[in-house]
DRENPA-3360 file (N, C-alpha, C; in nm, 2 decimals, always signed):
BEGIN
1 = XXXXXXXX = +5.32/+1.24/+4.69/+5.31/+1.39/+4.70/+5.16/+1.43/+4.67 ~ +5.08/+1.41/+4.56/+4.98/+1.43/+4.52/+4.85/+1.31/+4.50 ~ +4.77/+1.28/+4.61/+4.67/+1.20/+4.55/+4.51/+1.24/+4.54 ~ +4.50/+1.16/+4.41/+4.30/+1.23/+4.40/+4.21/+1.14/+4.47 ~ +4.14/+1.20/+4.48/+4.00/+1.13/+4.56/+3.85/+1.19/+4.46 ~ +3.84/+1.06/+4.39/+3.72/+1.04/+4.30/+3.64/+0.99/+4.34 ~ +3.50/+1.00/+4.34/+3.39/+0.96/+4.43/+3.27/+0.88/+4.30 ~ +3.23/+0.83/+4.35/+3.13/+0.74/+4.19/+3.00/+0.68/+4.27;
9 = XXXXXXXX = +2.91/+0.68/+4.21/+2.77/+0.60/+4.23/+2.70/+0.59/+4.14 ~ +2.70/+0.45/+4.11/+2.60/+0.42/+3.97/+2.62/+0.50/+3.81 ~ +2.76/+0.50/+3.84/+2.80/+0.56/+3.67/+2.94/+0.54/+3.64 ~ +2.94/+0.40/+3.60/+3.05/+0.34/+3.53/+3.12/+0.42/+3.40 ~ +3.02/+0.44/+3.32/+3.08/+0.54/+3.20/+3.13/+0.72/+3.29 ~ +3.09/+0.77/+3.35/+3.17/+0.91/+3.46/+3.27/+0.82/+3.48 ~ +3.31/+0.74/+3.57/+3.40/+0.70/+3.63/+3.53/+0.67/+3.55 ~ +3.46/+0.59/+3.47/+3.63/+0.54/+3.31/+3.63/+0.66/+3.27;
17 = XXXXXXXX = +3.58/+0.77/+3.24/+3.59/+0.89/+3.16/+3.71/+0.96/+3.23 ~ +3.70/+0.95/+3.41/+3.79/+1.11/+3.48/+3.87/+0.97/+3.52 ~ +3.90/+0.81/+3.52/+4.02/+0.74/+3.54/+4.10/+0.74/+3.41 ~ +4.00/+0.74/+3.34/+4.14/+0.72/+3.18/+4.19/+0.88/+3.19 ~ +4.14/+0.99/+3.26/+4.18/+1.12/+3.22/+4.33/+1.13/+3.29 ~ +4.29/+1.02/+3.43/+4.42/+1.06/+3.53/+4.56/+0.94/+3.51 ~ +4.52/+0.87/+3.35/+4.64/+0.73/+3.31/+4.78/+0.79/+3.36 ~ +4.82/+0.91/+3.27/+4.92/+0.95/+3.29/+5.03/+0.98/+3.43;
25 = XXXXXXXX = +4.91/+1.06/+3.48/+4.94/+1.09/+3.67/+4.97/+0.93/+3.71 ~ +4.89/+0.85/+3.70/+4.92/+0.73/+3.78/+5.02/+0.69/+3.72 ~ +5.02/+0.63/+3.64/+5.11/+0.58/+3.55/+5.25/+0.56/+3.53 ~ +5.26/+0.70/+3.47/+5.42/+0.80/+3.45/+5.47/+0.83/+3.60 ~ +5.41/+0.91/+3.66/+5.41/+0.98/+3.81/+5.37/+0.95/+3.89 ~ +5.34/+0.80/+3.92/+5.29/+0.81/+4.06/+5.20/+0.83/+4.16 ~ +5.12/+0.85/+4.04/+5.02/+0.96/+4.17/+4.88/+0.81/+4.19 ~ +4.87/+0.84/+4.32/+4.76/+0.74/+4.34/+4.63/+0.82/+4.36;
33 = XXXXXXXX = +4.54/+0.75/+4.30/+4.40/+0.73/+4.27/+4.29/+0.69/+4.39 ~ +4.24/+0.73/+4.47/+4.11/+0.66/+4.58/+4.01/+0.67/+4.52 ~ +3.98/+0.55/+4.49/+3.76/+0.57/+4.44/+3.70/+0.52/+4.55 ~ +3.65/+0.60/+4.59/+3.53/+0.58/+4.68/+3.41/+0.57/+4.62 ~ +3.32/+0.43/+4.61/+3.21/+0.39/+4.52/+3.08/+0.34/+4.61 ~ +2.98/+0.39/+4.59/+2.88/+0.41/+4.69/+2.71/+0.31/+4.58 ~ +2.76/+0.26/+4.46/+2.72/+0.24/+4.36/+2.61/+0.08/+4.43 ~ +2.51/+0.06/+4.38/+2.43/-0.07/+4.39/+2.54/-0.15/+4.37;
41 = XXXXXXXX = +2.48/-0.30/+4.39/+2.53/-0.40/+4.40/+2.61/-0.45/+4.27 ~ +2.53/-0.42/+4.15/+2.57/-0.49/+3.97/+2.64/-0.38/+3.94 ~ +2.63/-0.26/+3.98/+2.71/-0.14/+3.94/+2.86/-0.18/+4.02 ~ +2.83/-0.21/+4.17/+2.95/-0.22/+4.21/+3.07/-0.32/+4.15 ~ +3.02/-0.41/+4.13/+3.12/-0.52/+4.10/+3.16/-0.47/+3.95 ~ +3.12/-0.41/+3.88/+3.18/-0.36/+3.73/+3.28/-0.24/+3.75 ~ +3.22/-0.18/+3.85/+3.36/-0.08/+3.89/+3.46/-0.15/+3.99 ~ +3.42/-0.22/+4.05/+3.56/-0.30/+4.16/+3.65/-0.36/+4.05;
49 = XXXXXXXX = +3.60/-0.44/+3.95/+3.69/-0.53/+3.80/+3.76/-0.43/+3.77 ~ +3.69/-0.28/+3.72/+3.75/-0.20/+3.60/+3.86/-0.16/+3.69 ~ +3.83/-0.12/+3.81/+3.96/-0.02/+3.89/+4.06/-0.11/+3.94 ~ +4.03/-0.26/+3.93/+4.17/-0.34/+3.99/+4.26/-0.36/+3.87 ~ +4.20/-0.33/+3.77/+4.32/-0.35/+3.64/+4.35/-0.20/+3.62 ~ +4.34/-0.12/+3.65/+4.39/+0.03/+3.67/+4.56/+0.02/+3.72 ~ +4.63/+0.09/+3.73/+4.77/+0.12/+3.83/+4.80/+0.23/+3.91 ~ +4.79/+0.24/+4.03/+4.80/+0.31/+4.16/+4.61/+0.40/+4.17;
57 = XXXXXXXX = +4.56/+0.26/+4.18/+4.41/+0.31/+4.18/+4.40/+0.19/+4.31 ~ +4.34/+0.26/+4.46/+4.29/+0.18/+4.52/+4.14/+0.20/+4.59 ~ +4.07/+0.07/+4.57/+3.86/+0.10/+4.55/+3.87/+0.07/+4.73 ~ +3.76/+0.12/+4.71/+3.69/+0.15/+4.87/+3.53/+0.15/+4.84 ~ +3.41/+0.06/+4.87/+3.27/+0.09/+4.88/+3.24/+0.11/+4.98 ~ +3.12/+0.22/+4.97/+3.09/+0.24/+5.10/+2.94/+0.27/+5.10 ~ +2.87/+0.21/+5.19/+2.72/+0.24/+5.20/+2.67/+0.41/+5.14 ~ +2.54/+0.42/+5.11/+2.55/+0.53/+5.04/+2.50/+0.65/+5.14;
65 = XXXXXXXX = +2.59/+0.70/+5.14/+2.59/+0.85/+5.30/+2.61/+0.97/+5.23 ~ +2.61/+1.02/+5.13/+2.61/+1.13/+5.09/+2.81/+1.13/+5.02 ~ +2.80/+1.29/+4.93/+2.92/+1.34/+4.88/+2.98/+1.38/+4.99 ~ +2.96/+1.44/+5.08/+3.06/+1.48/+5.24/+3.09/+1.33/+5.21 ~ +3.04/+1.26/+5.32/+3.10/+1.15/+5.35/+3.16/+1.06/+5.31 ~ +3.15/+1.05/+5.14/+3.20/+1.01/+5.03/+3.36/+1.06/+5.05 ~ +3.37/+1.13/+5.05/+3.49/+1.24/+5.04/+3.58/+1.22/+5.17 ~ +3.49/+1.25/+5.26/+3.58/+1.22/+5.37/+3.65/+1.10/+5.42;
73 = XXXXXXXX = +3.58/+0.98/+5.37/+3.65/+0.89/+5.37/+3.77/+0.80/+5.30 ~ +3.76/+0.92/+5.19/+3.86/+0.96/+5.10/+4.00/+0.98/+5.13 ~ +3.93/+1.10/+5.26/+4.08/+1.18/+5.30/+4.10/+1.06/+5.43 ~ +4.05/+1.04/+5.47/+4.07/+0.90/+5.56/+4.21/+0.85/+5.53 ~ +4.20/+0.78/+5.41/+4.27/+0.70/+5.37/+4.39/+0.79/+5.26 ~ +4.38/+0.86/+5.29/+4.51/+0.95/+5.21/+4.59/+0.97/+5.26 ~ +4.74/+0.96/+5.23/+4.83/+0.98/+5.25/+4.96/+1.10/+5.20 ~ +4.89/+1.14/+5.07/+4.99/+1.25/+4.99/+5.01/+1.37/+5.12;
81 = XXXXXXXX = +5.06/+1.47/+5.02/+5.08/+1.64/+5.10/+4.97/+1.65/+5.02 ~ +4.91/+1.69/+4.91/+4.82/+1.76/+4.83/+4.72/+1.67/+4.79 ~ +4.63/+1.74/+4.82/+4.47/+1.62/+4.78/+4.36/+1.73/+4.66 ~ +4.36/+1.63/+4.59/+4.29/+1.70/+4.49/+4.14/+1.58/+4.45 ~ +4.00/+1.62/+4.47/+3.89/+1.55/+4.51/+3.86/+1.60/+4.35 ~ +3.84/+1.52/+4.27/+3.79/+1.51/+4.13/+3.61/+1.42/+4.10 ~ +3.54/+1.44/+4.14/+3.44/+1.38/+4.13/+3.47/+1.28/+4.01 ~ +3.33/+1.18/+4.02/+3.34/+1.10/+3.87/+3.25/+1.13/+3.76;
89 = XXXXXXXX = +3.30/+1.16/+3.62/+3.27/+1.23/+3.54/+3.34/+1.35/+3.48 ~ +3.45/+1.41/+3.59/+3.50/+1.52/+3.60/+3.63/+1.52/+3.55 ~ +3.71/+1.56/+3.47/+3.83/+1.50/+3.40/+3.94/+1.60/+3.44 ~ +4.08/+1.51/+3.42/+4.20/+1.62/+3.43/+4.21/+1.69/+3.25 ~ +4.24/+1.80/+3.25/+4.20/+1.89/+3.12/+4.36/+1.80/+3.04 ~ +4.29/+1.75/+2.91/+4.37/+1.66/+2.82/+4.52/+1.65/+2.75 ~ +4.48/+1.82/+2.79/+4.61/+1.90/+2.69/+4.70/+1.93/+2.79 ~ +4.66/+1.95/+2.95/+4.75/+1.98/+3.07/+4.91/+1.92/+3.05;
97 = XXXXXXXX = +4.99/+2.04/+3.10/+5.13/+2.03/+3.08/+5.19/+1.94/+3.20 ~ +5.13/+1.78/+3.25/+5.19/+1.75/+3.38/+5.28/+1.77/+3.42 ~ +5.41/+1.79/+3.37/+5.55/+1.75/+3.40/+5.56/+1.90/+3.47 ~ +5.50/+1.99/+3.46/+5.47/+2.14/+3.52/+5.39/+2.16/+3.59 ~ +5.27/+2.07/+3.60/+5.19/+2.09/+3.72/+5.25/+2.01/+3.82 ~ +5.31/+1.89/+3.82/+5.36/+1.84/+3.99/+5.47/+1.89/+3.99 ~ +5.57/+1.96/+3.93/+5.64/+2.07/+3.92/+5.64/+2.21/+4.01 ~ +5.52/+2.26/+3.98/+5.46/+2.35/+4.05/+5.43/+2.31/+4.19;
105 = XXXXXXXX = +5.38/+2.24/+4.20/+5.33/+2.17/+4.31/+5.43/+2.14/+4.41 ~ +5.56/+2.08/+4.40/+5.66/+2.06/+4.43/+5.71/+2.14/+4.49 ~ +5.67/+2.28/+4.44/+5.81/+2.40/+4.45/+5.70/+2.53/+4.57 ~ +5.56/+2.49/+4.52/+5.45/+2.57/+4.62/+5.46/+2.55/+4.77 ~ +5.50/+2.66/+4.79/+5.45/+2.67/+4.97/+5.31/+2.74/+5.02 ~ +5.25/+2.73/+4.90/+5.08/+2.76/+4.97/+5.03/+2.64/+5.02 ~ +4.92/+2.66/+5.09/+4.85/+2.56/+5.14/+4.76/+2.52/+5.04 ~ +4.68/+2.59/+4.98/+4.61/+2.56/+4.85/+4.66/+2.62/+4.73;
113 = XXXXXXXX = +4.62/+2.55/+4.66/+4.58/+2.62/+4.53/+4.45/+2.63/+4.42 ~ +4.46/+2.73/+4.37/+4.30/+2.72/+4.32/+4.33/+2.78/+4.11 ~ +4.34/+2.66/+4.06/+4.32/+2.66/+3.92/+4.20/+2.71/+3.86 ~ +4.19/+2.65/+3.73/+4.09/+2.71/+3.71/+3.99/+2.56/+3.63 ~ +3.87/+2.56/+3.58/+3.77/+2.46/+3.56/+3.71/+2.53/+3.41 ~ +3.75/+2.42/+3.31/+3.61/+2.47/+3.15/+3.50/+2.35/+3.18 ~ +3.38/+2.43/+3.10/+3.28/+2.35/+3.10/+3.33/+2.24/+2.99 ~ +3.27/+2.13/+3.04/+3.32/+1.97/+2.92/+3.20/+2.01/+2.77;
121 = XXXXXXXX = +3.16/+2.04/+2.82/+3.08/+2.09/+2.64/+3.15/+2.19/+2.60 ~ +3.14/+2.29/+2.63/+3.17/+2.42/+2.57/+3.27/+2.44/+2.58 ~ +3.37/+2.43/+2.65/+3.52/+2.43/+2.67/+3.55/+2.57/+2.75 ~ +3.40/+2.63/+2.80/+3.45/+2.80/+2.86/+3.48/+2.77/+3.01 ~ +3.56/+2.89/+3.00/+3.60/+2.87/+3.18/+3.49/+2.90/+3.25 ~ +3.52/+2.80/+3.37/+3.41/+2.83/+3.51/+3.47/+2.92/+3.62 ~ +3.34/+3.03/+3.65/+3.42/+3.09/+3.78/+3.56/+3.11/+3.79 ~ +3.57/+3.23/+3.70/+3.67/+3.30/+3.66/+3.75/+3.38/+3.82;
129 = XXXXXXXX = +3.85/+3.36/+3.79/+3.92/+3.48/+3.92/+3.86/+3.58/+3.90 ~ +3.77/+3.65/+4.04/+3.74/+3.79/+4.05/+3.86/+3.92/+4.05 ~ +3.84/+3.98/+4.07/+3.95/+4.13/+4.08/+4.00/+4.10/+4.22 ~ +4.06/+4.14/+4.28/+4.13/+4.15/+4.40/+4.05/+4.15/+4.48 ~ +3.95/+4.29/+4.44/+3.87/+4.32/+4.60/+3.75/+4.22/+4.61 ~ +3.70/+4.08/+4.53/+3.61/+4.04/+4.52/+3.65/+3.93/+4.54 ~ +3.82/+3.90/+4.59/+3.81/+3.69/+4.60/+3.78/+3.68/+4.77 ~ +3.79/+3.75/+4.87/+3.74/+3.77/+4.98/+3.65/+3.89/+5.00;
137 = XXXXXXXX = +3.49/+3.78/+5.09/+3.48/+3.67/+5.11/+3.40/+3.61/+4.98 ~ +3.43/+3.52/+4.96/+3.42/+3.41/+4.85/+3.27/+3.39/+4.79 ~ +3.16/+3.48/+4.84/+3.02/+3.43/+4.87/+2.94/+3.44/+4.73 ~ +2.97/+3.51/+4.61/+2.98/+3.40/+4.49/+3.03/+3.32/+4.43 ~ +3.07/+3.23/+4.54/+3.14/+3.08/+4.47/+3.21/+3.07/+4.39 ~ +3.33/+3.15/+4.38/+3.38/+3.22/+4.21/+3.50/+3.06/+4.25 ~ +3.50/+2.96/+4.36/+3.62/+2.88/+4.35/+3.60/+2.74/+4.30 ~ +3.68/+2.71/+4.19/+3.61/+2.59/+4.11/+3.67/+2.46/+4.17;
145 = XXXXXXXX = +3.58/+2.39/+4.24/+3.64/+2.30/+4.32/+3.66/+2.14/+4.29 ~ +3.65/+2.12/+4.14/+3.71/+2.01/+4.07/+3.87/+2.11/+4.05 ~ +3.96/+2.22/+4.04/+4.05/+2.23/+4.02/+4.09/+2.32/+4.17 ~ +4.09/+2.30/+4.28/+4.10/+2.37/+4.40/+4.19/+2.21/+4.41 ~ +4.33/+2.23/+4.49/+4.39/+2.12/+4.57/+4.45/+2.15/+4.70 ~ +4.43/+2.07/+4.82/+4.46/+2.16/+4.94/+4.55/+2.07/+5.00 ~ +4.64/+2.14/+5.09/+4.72/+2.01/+5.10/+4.67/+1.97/+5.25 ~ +4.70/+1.78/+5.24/+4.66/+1.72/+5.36/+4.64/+1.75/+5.52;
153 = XXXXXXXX = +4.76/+1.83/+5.50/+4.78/+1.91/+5.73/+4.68/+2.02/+5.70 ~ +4.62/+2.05/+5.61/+4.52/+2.15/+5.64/+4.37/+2.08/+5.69 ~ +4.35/+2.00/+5.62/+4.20/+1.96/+5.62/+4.25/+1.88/+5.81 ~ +4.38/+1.79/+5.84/+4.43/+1.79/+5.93/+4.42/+1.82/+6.05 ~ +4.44/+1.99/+6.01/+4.42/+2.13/+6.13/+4.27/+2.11/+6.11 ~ +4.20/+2.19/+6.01/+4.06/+2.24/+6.06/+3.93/+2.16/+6.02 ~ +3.95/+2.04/+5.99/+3.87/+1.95/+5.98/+3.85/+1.93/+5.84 ~ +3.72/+1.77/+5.86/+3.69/+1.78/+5.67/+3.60/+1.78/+5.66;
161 = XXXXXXXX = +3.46/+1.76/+5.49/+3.38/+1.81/+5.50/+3.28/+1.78/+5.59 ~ +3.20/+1.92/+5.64/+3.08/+1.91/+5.72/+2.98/+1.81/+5.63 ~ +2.95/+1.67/+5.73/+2.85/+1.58/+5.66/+2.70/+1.64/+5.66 ~ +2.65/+1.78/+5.76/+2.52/+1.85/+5.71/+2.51/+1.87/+5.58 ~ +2.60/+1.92/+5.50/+2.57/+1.97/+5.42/+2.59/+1.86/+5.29 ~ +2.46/+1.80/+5.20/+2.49/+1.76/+5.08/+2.51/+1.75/+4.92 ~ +2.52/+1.92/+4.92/+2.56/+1.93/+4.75/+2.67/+2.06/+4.74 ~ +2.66/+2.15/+4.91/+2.72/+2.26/+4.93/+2.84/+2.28/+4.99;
169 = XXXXXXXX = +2.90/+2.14/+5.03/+3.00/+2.13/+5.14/+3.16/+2.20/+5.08 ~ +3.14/+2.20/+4.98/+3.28/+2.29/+4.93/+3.29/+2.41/+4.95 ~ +3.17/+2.45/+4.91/+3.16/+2.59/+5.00/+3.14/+2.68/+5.14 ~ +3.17/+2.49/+5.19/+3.13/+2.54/+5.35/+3.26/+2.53/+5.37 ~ +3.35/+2.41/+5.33/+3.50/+2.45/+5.35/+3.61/+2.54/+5.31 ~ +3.53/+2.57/+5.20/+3.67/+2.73/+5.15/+3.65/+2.85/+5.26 ~ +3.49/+2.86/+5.31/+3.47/+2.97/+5.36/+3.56/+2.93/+5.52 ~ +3.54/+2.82/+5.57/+3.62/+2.79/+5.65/+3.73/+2.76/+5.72;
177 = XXXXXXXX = +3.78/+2.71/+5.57/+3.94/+2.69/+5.58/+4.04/+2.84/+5.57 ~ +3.94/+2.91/+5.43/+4.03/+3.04/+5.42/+3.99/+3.18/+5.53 ~ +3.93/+3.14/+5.58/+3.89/+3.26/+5.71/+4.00/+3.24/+5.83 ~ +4.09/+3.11/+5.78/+4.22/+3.08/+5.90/+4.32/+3.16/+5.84 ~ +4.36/+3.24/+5.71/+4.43/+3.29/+5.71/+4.56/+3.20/+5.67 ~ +4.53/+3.06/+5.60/+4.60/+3.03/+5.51/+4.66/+3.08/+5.41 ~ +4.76/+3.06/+5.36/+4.81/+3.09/+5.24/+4.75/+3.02/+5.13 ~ +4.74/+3.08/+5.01/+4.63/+3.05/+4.86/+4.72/+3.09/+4.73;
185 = XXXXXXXX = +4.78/+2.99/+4.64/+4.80/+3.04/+4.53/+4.65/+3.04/+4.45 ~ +4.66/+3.15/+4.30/+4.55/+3.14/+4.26/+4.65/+3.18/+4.08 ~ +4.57/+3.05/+4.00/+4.64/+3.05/+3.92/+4.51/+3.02/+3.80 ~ +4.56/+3.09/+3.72/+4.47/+3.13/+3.52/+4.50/+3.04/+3.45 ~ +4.52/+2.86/+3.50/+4.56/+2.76/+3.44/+4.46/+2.68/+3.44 ~ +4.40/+2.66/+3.35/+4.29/+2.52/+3.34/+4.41/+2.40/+3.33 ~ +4.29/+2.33/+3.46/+4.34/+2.13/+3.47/+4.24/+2.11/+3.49 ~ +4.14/+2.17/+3.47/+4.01/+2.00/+3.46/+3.91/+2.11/+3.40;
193 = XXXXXXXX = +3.84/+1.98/+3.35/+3.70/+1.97/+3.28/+3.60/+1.94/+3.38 ~ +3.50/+1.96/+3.39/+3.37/+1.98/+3.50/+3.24/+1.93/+3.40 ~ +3.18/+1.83/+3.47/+3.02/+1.78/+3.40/+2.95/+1.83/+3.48 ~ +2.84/+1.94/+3.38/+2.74/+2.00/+3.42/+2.62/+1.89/+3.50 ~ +2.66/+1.79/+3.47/+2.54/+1.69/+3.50/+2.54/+1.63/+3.61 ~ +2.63/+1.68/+3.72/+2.70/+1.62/+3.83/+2.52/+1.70/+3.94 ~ +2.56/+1.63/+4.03/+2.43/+1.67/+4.14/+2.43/+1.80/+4.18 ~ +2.56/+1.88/+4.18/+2.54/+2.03/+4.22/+2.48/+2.10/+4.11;
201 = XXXXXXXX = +2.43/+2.08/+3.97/+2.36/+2.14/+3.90/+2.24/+2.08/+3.93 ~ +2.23/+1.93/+3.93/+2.08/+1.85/+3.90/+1.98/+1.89/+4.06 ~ +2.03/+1.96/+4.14/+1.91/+2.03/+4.27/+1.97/+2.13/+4.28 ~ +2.03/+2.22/+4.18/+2.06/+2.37/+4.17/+1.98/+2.45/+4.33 ~ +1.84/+2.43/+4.31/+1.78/+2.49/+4.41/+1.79/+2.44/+4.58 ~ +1.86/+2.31/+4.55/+1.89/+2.25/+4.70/+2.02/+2.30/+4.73 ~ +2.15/+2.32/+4.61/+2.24/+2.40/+4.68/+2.24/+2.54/+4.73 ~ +2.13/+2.61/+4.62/+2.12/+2.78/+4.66/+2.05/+2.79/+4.84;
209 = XXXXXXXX = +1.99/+2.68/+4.88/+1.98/+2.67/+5.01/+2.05/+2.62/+5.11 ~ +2.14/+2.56/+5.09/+2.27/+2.58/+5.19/+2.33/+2.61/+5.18 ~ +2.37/+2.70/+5.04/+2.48/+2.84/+5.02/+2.42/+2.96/+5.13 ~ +2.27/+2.95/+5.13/+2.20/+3.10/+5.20/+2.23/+3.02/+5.37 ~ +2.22/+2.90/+5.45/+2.24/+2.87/+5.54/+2.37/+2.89/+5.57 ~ +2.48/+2.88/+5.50/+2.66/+2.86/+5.52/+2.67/+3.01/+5.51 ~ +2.65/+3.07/+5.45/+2.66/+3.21/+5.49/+2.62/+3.25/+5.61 ~ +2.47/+3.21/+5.66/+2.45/+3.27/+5.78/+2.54/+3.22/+5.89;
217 = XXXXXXXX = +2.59/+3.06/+5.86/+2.63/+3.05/+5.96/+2.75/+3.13/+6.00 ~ +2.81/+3.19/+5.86/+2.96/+3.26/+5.86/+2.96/+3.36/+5.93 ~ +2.86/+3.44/+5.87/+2.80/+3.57/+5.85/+2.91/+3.68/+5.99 ~ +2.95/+3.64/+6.09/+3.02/+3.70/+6.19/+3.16/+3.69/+6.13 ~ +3.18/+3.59/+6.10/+3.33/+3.53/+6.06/+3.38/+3.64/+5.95 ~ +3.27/+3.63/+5.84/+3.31/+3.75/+5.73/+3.31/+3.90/+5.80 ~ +3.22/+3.92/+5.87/+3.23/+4.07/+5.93/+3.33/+4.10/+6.00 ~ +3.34/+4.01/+6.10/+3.55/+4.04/+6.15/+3.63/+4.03/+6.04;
225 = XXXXXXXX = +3.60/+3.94/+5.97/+3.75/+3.96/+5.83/+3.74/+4.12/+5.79 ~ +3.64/+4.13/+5.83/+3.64/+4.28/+5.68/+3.65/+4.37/+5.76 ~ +3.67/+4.39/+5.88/+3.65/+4.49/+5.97/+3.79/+4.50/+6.00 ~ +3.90/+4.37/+5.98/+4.05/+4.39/+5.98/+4.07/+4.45/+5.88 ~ +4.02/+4.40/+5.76/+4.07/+4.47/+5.64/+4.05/+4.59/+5.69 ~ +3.98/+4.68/+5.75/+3.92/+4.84/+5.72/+4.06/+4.86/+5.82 ~ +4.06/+4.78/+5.94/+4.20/+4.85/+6.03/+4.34/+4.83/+5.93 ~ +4.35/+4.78/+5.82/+4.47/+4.76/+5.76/+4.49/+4.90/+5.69;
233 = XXXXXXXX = +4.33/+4.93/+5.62/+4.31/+5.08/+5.54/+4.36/+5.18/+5.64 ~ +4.30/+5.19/+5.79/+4.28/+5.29/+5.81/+4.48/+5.31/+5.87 ~ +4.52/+5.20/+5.91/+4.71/+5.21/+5.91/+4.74/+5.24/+5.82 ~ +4.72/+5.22/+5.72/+4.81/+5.24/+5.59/+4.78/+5.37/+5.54 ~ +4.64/+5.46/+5.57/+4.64/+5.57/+5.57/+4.75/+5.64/+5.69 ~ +4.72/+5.64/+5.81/+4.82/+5.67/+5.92/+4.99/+5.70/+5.87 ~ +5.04/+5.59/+5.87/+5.15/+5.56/+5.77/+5.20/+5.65/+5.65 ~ +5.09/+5.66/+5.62/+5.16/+5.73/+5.47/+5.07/+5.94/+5.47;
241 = XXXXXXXX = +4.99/+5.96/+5.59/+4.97/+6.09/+5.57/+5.04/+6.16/+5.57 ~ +5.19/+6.11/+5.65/+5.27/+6.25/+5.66/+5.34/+6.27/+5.57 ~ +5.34/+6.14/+5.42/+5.36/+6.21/+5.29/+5.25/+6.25/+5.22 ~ +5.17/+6.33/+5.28/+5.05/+6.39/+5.16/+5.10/+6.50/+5.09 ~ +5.22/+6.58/+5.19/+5.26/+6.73/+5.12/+5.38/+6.69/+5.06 ~ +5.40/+6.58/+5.04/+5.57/+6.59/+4.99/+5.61/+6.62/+4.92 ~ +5.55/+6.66/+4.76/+5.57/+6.75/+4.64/+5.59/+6.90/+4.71 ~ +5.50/+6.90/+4.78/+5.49/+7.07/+4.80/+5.61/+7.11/+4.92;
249 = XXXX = +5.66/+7.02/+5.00/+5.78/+7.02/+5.10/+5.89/+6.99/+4.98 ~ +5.89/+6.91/+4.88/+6.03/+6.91/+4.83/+6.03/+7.03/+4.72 ~ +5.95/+7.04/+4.70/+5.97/+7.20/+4.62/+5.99/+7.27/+4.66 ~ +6.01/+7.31/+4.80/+6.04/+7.45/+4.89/+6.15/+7.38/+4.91;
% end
């Protein structure tokens, strides 16, 4: 039902940190594990050893082509309904109620879901749910995508990640996938821990420049979304004018 796709290069200590986080998932439940390992040669063979004495963990190396391509090769080889991409370093949150999260999961008929993410130092939440009128369109990144899980026939339908893009590609797929008008649970539950130290902090300034390119590319896509919203307003005014006097008609 549920498998992750962990991605690793040259960091054996990230890697045992978010595999020992996922013991229980595999373990107890079933859930299988893809590492995709992009790591040097001495690096690789210490993570091929660690991950074959693992249970429902299967390794994959692959030349080193970036985190798209990391990822995608990921979903290649996946098989669950729900895929949840946990970088390495990135942990399932320790205290998580499993027996309720593949529970949930189970019983969901959204296409995604989007949890929530604390910083691994500080324990504070990341990118908090906005108010209603602010989770579309998504264009401050409020979606934490070590705890975002989508399920398989989606990435299926509208593809997976764009390999242009290399530290921003998450955000080229939420804007992409949710502009189809999928279904989205969105839930106030931390399951994972997030390392500030991962590459989308370490060239901060190389993601704010494909965040400003992925928007332009959108940039029409968002304007038609919002311009339906305005035709939903201006129905739902239509609709309901001819009770504007209704106090003053039921009083007479």
């Amino acid at each position: 039902m549920l498998e992750i796709i962990t991605i690793t290069k040259n960091d054996i200590t990230g890697l045992k940190r978010t595999v020992d986080s996922t013991k229980i998932l595999r373990e107890k439940n079933n859930v299988r594990q893809i590492i995709i390992d992009s790591s040097d040669s001495d690096i690789k063979n210490l993570v091929s050893d660690f991950t074959a004495k693992e249970k429902n963990i299967v390794y994959f190396w692959q030349e080193p082509k970036g985190i798209s391509a990391a990822f995608n090769y990921g979903l290649k080889e996946a098989k669950g309904d729900w895929i949840w991409c946990l970088n390495g370093g990135d942990v399932v949150k320790n205290d998580m109620n499993i027996e309720w999260f593949l529970n949930y999961l189970s019983m969901s008929k959204a296409d995604a879901v989007i949890f929530q993410t604390v910083d691994m130092a500080t324990g504070a939440v990341l990118e908090k749910i906005p108010p209603m009128w602010g989770i579309w369109p998504p264009l401050l990144s409020w979606i934490a995508h070590p705890s975002t899980l989508i399920k398989k026939k989606i990435f299926n339908k509208f593809g997976f990640f764009d390999e242009r893009y290399k530290l921003a590609m998450d955000y080229e797929l939420y804007l992409r996938f949710f502009s189809k008008n999928i279904s989205i649970d969105l839930l106030s539950v931390v399951i994972a821990a997030f390392n500030k130290e991962g590459a989308s902090y370490q060239f901060n300034k190389r993601t704010r420049s494909e965040v400003a390119k992925i928007i332009r590319r959108y940039f029409w896509v968002i304007v038609k979304k919002e311009l339906w919203s305005l035709r939903i307003i201006i129905k739902a005014l239509i609709i309901n004018s001819r009770f504007v006097n209704y106090k003053k008609d039921n009083s007479a």
